[in-house]
C-alpha positions as CSV (number, residue, x, y, z in Angstrom):
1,X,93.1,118.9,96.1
2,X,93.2,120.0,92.4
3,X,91.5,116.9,90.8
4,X,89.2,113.6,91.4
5,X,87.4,111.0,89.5
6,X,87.1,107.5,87.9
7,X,89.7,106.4,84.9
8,X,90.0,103.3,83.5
9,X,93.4,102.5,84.4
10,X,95.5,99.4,81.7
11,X,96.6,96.8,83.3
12,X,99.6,94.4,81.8
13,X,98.9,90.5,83.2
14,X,101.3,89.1,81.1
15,X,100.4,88.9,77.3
16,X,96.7,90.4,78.1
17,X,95.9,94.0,78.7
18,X,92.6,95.0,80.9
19,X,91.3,98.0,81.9
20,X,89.6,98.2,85.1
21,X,88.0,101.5,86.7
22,X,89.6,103.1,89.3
23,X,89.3,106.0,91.3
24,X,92.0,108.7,90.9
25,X,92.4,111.8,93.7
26,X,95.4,114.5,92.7
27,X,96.8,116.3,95.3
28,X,99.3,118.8,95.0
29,X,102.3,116.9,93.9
30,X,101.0,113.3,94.1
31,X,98.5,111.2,92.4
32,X,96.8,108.5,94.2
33,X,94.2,106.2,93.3
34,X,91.5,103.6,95.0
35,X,89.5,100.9,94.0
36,X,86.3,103.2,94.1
37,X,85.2,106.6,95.8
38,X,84.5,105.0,99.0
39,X,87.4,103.9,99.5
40,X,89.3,107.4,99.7
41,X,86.6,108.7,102.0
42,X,85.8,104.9,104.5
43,X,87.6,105.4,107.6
44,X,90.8,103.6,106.6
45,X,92.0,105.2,103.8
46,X,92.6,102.1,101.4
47,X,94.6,103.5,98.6
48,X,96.2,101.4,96.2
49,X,99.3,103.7,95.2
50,X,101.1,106.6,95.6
51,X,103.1,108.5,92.7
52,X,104.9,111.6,93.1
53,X,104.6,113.4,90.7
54,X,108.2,115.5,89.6
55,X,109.9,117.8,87.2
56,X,110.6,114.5,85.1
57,X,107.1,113.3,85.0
58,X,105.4,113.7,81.7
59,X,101.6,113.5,80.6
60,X,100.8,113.2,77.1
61,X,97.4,112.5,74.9
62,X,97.6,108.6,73.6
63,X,99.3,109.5,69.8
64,X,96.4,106.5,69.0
65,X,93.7,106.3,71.4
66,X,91.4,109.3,71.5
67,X,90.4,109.6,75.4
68,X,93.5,108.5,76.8
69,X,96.8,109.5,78.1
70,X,99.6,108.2,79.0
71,X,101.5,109.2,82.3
72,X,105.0,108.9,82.7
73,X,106.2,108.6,86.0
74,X,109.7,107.7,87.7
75,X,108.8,103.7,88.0
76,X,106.8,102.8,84.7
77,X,104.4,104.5,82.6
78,X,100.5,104.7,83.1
79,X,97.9,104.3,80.2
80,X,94.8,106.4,81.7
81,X,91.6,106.4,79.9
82,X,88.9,109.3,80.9
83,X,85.2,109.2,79.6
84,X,85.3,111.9,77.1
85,X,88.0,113.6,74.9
86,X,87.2,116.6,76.9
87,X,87.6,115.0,80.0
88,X,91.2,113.7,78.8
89,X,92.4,117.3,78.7
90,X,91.6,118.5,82.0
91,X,93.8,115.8,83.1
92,X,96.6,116.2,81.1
93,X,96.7,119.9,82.3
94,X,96.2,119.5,85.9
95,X,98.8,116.6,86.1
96,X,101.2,118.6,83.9
């Protein structure tokens, strides 16, 4: 396990974008991520998705948004938001 916490992850219902918390565990070559903490560690683990992470994924600070990233994987991008500039970073390296 390299990295784990909460980001507020954007969601795109239609014409209105949301963010909603989420908790995000990456492992090795994967990023995976849960409704909450106690979801990874209940006895079922109930993860919400999967995404490899490959040569083609890129990671990259929001050019517009300070605190969030966007992470480009094979299916669709992700628009991540961490609680700090700071906090941003480490992500962006240890995804990267």
């Amino acid at each position: 396990m390299i990295k784990r916490g909460y980001l507020k992850k954007q969601n795109n219902d239609g014409f209105v974008r949301s963010w909603k918390p989420r908790w995000f565990v990456l492992r090795n070559d994967v990023l995976c991520y849960y409704n909450n903490e106690a979801d990874e560690k209940g006895p079922s683990d109930q993860m919400l998705q999967m995404i490899p992470i490959l040569a083609s994924t890129r990671v990259q600070p929001h050019p517009q948004k300070t605190d969030t990233f966007i992470f480009q994987a094979t299916d669709r991008n992700y628009v991540l938001q961490a609680e700090g500039t700071n906090e941003r970073d480490v992500w962006v390296q240890a995804i990267g």
